[in-house]
ChimeraX commands (.cxc) that place a marker at each C-alpha (Angstrom):
marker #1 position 8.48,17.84,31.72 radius 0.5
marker #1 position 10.81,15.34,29.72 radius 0.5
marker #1 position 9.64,13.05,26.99 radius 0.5
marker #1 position 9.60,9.58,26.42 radius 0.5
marker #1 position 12.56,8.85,23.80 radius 0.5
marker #1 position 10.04,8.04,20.17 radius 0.5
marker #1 position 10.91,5.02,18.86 radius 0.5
marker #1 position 9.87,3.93,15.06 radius 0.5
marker #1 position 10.72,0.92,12.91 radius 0.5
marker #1 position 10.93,2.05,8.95 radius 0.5
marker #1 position 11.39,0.02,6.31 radius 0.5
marker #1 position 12.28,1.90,2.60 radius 0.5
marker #1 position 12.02,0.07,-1.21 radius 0.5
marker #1 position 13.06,2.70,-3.36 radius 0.5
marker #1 position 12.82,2.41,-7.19 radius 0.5
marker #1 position 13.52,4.54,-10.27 radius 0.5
marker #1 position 9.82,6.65,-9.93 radius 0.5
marker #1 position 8.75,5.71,-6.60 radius 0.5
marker #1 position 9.55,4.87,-3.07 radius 0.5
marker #1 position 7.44,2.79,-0.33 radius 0.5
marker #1 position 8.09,3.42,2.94 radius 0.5
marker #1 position 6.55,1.01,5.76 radius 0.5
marker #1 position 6.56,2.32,9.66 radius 0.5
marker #1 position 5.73,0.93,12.73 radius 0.5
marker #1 position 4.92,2.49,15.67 radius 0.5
marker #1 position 3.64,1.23,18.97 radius 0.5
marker #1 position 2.28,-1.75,17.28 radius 0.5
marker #1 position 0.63,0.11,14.62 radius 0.5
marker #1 position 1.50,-0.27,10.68 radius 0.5
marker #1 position 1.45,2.50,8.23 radius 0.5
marker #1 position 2.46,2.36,4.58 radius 0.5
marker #1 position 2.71,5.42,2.41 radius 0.5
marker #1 position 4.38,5.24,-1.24 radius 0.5
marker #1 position 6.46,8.49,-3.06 radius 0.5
marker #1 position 7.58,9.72,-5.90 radius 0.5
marker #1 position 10.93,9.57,-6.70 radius 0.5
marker #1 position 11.83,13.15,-6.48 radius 0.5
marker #1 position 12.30,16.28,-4.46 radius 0.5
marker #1 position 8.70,16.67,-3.95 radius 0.5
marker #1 position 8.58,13.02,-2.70 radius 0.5
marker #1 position 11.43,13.67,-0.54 radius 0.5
marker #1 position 9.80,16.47,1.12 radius 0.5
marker #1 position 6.35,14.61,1.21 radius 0.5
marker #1 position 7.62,11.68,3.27 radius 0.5
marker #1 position 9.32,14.19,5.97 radius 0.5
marker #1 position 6.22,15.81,6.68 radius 0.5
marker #1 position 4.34,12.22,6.70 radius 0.5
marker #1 position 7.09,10.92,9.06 radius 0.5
marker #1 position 6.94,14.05,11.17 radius 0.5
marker #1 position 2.85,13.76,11.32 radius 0.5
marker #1 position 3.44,9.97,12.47 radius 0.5
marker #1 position 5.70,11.55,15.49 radius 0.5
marker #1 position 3.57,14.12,16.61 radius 0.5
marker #1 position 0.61,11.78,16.32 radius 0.5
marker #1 position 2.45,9.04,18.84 radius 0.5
marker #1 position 4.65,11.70,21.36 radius 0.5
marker #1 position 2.60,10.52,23.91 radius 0.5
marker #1 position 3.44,6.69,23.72 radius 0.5
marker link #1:1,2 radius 0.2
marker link #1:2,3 radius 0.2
marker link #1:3,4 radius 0.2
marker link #1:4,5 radius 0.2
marker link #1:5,6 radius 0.2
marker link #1:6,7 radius 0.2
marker link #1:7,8 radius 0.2
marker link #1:8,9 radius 0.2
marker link #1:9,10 radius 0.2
marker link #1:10,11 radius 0.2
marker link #1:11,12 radius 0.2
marker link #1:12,13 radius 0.2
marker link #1:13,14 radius 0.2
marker link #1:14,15 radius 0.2
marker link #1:15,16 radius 0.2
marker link #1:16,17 radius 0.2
marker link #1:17,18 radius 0.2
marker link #1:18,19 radius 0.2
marker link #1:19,20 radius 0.2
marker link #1:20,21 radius 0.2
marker link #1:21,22 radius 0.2
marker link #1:22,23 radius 0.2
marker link #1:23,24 radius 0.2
marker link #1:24,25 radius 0.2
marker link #1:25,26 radius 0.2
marker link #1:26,27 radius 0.2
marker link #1:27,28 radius 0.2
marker link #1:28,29 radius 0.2
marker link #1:29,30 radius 0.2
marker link #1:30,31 radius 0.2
marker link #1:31,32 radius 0.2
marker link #1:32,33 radius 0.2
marker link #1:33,34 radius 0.2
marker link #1:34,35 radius 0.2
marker link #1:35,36 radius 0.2
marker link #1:36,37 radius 0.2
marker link #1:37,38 radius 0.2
marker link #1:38,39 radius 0.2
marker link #1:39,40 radius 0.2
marker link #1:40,41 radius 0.2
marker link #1:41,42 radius 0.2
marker link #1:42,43 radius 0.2
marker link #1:43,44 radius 0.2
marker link #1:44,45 radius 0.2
marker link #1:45,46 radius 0.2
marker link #1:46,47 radius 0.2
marker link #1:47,48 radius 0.2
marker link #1:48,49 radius 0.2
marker link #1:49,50 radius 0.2
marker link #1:50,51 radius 0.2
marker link #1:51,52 radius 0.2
marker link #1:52,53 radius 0.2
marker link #1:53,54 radius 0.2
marker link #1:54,55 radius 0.2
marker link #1:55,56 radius 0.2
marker link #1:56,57 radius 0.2
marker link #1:57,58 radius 0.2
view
């Protein structure tokens, strides 16, 4: 069985110590904010990967 292609909108406003990131998703808004750093980095992969495995059946 195939999926459905996952589509996401993401919007990033990175500064010196932190980083927003906005995401929207079928119609639904989510806003998470980062630090600045390696940690951060990793932080908002997993997030972003939790948002896709949240909406694979859209």
């Amino acid at each position: 069985m195939s999926q459905a292609p996952f589509h996401s909108t993401i919007g990033v406003d990175i500064a010196k110590k932190k980083f927003d990131v906005a995401s929207l998703i079928a119609s639904k808004y989510k806003h998470k904010v980062f630090d600045n750093n390696e940690a951060g980095y990793i932080a908002f992969i997993a997030w972003f990967l939790s948002l896709y495995t949240a909406n694979q059946g859209l």
